[in-house]
Residue, then its C-alpha position, 0 to 999 in steps of 0.5 A: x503516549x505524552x508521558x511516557x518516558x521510555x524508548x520505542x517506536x511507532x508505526x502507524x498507517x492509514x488509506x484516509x489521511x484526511x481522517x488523521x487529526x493535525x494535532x495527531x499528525x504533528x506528534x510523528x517525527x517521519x511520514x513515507x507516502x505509498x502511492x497508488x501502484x502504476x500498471x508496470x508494477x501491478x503487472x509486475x505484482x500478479x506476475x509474481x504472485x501467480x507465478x506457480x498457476x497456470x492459467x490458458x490464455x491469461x496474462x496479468x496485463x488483461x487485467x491489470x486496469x481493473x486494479x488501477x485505483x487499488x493500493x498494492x494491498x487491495x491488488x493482491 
């Protein structure tokens, strides 16, 4: 990655940022933070993604503080 010349971009993504050398860090120009999604957006996730299911007596906000402490990844 130090010697090349030619134009591109990289992308890179991580759930640990403490595991990601300074050294490393410095050679990105840009960094966008997800944070953890909010109940709201979680609800708001499985309403979408469960849209065509029927389920009875169910509704994403019974479980959606289960999902808490998961990224919109995990969540899905």
């Amino acid at each position: 990655m130090d010697n090349y010349q030619g134009e591109g971009i990289v992308i890179s993504a991580t759930n640990h940022q403490e595991l990601i050398d300074d050294a490393l860090r410095r050679r990105f120009d840009e960094v966008v933070n997800f944070e953890l999604p909010q109940k709201r957006e979680i609800n708001r996730l499985l309403q979408k993604r469960l849209s065509g299911v029927h389920l009875d007596d169910f509704a994403p906000s019974d479980v959606s503080g289960k999902f808490a402490s998961l990224f919109h990844c995990d969540s899905i």
